[in-house]
C-alpha positions in Angstrom: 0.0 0.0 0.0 2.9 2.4 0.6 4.1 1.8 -2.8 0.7 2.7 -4.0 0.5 6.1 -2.2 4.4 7.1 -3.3 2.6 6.5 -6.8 0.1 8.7 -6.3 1.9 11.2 -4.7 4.2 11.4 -7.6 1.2 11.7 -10.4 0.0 14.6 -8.0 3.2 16.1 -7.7 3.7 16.0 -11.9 2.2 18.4 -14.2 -0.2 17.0 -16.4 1.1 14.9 -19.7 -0.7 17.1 -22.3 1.2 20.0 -21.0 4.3 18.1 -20.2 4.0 17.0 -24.4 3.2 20.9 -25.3 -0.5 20.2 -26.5 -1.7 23.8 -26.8 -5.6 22.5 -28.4 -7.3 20.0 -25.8 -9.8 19.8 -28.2 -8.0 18.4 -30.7 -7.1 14.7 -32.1 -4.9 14.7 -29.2 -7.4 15.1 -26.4 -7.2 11.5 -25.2 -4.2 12.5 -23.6 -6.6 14.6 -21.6 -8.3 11.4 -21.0 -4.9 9.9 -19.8 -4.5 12.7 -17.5 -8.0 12.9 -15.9 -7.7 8.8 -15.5 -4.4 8.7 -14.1 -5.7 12.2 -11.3 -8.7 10.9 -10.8 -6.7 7.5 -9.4 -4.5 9.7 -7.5 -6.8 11.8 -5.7 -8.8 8.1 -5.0 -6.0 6.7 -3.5 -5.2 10.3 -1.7 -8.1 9.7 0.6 -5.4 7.4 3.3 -2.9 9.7 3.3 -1.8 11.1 6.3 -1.4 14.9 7.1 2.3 14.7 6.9 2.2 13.0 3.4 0.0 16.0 2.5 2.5 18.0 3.9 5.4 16.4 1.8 3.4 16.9 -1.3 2.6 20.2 -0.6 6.5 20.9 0.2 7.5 19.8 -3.2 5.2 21.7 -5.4 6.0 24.6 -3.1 9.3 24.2 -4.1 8.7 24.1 -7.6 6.7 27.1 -7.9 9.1 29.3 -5.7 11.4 27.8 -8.1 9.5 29.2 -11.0 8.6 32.7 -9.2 12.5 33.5 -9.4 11.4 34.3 -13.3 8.6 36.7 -11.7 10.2 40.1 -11.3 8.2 41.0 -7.9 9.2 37.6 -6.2 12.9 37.9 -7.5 13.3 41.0 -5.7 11.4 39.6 -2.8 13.8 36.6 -2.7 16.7 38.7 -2.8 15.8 41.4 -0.4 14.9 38.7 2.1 17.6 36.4 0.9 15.9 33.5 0.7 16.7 30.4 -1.2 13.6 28.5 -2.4 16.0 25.0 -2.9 16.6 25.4 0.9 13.3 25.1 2.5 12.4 22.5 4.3 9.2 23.2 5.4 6.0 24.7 3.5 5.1 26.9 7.0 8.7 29.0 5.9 6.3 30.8 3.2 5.6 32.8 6.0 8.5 34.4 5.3 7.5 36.1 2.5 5.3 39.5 2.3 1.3 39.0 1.5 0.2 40.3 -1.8 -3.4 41.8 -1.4 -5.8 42.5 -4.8 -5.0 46.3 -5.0 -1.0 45.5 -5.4 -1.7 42.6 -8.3 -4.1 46.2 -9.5 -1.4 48.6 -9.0 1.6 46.7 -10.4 0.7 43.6 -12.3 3.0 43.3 -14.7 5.9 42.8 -12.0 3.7 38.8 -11.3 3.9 38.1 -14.8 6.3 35.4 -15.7 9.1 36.3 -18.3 9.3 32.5 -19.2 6.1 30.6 -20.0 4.8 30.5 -23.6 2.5 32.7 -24.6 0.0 30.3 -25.5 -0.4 28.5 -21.5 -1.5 32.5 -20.5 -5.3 32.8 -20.4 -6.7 36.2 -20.0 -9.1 36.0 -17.0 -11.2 38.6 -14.8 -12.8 38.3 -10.9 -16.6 39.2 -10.6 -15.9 42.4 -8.8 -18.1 41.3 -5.9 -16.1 43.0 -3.5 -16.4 45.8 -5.9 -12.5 45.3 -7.2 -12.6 43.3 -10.0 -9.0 42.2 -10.6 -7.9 41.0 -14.5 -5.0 38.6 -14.5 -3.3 35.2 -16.2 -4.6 31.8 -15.7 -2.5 29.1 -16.6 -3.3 26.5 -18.7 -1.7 23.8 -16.4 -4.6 25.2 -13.9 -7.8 24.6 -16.5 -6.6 21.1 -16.6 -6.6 20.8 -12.7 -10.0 22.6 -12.7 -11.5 20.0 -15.1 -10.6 16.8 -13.1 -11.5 18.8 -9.5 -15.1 18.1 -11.3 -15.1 14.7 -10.9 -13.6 15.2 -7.3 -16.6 17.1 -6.1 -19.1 14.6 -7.1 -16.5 11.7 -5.1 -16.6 14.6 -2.0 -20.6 14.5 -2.2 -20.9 10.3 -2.4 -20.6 9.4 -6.1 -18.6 8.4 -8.5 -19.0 10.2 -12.2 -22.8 11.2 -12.8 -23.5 11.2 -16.6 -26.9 12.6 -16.1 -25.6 16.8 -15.6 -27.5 19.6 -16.0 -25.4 23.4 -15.7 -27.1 26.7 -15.1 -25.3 29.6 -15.7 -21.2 29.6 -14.9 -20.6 30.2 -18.7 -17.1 31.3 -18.2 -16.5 28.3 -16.2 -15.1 26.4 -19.5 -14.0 23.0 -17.0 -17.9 22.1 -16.8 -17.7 22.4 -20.8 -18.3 19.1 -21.9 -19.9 17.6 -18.6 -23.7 17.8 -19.2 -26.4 19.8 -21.2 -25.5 23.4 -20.1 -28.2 26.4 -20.0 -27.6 29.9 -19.3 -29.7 32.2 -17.0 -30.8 33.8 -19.1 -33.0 31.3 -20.5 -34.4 30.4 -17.2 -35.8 34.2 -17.1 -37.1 34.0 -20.6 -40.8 32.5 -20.1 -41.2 31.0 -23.0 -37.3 29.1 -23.0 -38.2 27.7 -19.8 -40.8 25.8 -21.0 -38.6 23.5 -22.8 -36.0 23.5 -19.9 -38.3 22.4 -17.1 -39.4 19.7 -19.1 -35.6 18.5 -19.7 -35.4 19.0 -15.8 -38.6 16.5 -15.0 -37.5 14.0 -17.4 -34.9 12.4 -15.5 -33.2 13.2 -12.1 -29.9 15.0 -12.6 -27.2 16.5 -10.9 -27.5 20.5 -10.7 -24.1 21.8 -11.3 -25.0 26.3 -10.3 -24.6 29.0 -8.4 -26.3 29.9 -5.6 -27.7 33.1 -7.3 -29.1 31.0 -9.8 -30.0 28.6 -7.3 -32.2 30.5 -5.7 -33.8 32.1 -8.6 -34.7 28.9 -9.7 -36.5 27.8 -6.7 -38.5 31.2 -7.1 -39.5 30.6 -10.8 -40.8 26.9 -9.4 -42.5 28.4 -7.1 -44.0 31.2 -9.2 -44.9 28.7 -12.3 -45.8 25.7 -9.8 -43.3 23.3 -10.8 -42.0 20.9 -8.9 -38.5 20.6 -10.1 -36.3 17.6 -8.6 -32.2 17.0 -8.6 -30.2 13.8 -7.5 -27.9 16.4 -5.6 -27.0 20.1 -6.4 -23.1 21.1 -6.3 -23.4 24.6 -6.2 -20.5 27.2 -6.0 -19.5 31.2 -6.3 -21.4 32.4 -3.2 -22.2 30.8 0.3 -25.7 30.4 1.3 -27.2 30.6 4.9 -27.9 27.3 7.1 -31.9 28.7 7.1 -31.4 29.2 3.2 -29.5 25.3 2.3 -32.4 23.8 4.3 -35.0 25.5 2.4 -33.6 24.8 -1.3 -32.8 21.2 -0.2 -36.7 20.8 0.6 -37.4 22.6 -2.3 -35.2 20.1 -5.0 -35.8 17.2 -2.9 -31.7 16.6 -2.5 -28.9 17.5 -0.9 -26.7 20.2 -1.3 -22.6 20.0 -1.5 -20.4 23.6 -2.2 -17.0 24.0 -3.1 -15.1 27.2 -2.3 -12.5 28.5 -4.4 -12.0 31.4 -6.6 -11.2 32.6 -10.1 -7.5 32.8 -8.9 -6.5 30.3 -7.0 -9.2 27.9 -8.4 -10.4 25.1 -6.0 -9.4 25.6 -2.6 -12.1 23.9 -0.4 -14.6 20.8 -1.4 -17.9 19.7 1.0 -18.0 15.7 1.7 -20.9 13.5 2.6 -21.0 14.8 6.3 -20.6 18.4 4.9 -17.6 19.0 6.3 -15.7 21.8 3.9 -12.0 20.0 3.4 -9.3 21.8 2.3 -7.6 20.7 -1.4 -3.9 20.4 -0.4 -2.8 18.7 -4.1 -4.0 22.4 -4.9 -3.1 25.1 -2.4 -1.2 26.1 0.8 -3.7 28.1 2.8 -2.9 30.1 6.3 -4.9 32.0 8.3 -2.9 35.0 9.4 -3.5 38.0 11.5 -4.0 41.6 10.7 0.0 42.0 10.1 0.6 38.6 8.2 1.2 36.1 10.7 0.1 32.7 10.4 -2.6 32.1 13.4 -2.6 28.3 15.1 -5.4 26.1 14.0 -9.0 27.0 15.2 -8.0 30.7 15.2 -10.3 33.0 13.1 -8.2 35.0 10.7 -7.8 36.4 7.0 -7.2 33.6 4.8 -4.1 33.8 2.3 -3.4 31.4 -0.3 -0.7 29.8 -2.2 -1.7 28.3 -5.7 0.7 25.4 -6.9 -0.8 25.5 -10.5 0.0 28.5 -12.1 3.4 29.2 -13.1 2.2 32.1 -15.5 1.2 34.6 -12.6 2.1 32.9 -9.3 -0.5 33.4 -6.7 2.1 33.2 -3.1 0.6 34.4 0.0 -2.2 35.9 -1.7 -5.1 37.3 0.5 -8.1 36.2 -0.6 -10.3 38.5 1.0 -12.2 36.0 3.1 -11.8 35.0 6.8 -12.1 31.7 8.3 -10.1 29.3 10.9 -9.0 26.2 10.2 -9.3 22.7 12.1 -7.1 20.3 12.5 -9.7 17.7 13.9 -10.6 14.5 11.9 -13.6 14.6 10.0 -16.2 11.5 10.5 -15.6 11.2 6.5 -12.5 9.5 7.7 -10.3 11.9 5.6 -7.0 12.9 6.9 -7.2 16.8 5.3 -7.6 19.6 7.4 -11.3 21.6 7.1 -12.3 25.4 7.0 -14.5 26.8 8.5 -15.4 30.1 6.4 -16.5 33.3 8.9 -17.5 35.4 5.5 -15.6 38.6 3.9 -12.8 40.7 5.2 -14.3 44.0 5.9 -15.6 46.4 2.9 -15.6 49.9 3.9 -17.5 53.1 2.4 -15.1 55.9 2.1 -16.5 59.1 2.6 -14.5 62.2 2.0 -14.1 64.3 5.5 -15.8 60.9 7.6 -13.9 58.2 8.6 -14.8 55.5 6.3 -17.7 53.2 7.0 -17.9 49.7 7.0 -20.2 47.9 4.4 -21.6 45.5 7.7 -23.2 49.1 8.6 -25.3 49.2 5.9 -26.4 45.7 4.6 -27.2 44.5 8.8 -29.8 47.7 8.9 -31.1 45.8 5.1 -31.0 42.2 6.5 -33.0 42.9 10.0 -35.4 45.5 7.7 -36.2 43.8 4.8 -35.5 40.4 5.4 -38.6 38.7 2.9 -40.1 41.9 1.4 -36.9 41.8 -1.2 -35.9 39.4 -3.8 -32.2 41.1 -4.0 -30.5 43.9 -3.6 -27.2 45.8 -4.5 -25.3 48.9 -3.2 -23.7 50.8 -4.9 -20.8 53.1 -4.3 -19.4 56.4 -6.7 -17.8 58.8 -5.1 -20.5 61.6 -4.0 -23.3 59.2 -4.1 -24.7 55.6 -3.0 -27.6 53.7 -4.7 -29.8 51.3 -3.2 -30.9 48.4 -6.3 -33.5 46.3 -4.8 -36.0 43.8 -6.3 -39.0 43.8 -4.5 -41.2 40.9 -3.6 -43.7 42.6 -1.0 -42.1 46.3 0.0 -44.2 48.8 0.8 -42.8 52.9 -0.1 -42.6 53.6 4.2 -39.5 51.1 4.4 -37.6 52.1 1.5 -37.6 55.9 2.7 -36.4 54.5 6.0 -33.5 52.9 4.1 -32.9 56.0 2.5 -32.9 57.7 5.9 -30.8 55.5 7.5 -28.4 55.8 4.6 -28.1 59.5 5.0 -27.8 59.3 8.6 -24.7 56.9 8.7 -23.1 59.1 5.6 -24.1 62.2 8.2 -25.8 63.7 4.0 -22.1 64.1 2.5 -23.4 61.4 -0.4 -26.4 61.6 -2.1 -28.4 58.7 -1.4 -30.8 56.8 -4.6 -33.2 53.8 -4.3 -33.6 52.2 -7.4 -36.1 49.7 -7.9 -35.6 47.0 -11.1 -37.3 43.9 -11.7 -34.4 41.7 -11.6 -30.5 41.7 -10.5 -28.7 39.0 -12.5 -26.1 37.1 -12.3 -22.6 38.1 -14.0 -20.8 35.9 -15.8 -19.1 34.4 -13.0 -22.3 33.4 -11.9 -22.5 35.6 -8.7 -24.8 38.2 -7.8 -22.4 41.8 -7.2 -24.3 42.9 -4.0 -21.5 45.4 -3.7 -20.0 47.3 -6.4 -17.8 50.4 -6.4 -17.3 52.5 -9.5 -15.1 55.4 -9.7 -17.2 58.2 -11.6 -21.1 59.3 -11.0 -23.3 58.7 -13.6 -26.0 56.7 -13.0 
């Protein structure tokens, strides 16, 4: 059995074949080495379940090693490296990453090009963009190496939830999610809104019982168009992703579909970082990441310690992701999960604060507003957005019973907390969509005033 995990470990430590051999088209004649490589990870990550935390440790030591390796080629971490003198061939431990300075979103903004590898082909870089939920959408690299990963993580999240493969997939929305590609029948949301498409994608829904691959956005807009139209749509499980939902909110969907309900976390940079198993335990993806939980100057915090959570991303070389904060906070634990997998789980404790800024105020923080919303308006709206510019705020909502009286109280609380140095709007639409991404931007910042 040993010799079985050193295998493993050593197809999880390896970059996948088809990039290894240079294929630059997947979706050409050559794609069965695709097939190789999603057979061959697949087995790995199987036989990855037994391993031990310091076997996860060992693998996550080497393909540190190989991408501080790589990030010598990066001109921000070469200068890093040398101002710090360290030696990436010298460490001997993957907590030394601690070491090196955290790199929030505004300094990929501010200086991007310094994270851009002067080495990799051109033809491994793929142009990618965040939502801009946090209302600082960041453009950057992806790696080719990375899509790969992403693809086979598929099949790992059903194996997290209790299956094996499920042919029967159905995927709402997550059109730039191009892994999910060529897993199931794919529909946008757009076509869920359109009353007269939807009658032709219910059907597809009632005909046999599939897995839901979504967002939670789309998740629950679904259940709302059920409801609305009286359709009693049913799922073999639902993998959603993007956004977390409330306990109240999972229980009510999961009645709703008739199925259970597994998540993932991850994000558009550092791709999967977290994946739910059969006792709903969120386990971290160690073949995939490093991730600390540091505190407000960068120091790693023991486990069970609430703190920002920073990332390390093995599986780009393009743009290397190291010590990367996220913008979420969380804790991690280091007890065994009844699964009976030896990873480490996270426990997620939402965003790092979002603040308001205010010219002549100190700034205020986003909680300010959107607790007043959430203990106001909890059931009278569908959604809602805020939006900052910088001498005004606007309040999007879509209403499902709101009477005039509550909005002006909004309003008024807005101007209060702003103490009238923005202008505050109420705007009320029909509907908020999803972006691309597949998440609802409750927050969004622009930088000039017209509405």
């Amino acid at each position: 059995m040993k010799i079985i995990r050193h295998i493993a470990k050593r197809v999880l430590a390896s970059e996948p074949i088809a990039l290894a051999l240079g294929v630059q088209n997947l979706s050409s004649n050559k794609s069965w080495l695709l097939a190789a490589d999603v057979l061959l990870e697949c087995w790995a990550l199987r036989i990855s379940d037994q391993f031990e935390q310091a076997e996860w440790e060992a693998l996550q030591l080497e393909k540190l090693k190989k991408l501080l390796i790589q990030a010598e080629n990066v001109p921000f971490w070469k200068k890093s490296f040398d101002q710090l003198s360290f030696d990436p061939l010298a460490i001997t431990s993957v907590r030394q990453i601690s070491e090196l300075p955290i790199v929030t979103r505004q300094k990929l903004q501010n200086n991007s090009a310094d994270f851009i590898a002067a080495n990799i082909p051109q033809w491994r870089f793929i142009n990618a963009t965040t939502s801009g939920s946090t209302g600082q959408p960041l453009s950057f690299y992806q790696d080719k190496r990375d899509n790969i990963r992403r693809y086979i993580n598929n099949f790992q999240e059903q194996y997290y939830a209790g299956d094996g493969k499920d042919r029967k997939i159905m995927i709402l929305g997550l059109e730039n999610h191009h892994d999910l590609d060529t897993l199931g029948e794919r529909y946008s949301a757009s076509e869920i809104e359109n009353p007269a498409r939807r009658q032709s994608v219910f059907p597809f829904i009632e005909s046999s019982t599939r897995t839901l691959i979504t967002t939670a956005s789309n998740l629950k807009r679904l259940a709302y168009i059920a409801q609305y139209e009286r359709r009693k749509l049913h799922f073999r499980k639902i993998l959603y992703r993007g956004e977390a939902l409330k306990k109240e909110e999972r229980q009510y969907l999961s009645s709703a579909f008739g199925c259970e309900l597994f998540t993932t976390y991850g994000s558009r940079e550092c791709s999967l970082i977290g994946i739910e198993c059969a006792e709903h335990s969120l386990h971290l993806a160690p073949w995939m990441n490093f991730v600390e939980v540091v505190d407000d100057n960068g120091r790693p915090l023991p486990d069970d310690t609430k703190g920002d959570i920073v990332i390390t991303f093995f599986e780009n070389f393009a743009m290397p992701f190291i010590r990367y904060m996220i913008g979420d906070q969380g804790r991690i634990s280091g007890r065994l999960c009844k699964c009976g997998r030896k990873s480490k789980t996270l426990f997620l404790a939402g965003r790092s604060p979002e603040y308001i800024h205010v010219k002549g105020l100190i700034s205020i923080p986003l909680s300010a507003f959107t607790r007043f919303i959430d203990e106001n308006l909890a059931g009278k709206v569908i959604r809602y957005q805020i939006i900052s510019r910088p001498s005004s705020l606007i309040f999007r909502y879509v209403p499902r019973s709101i009477d005039e009286e509550k909005i002006d109280r909004v309003r008024e609380y807005f101007e209060n907390l702003v103490q009238k140095k923005l202008s505050i709007y109420t705007e009320e639409v029909s509907e908020i969509l999803p972006d691309e991404n597949g998440k609802v931007q409750f927050f969004k910042r622009a930088e000039v005033d017209a509405l």
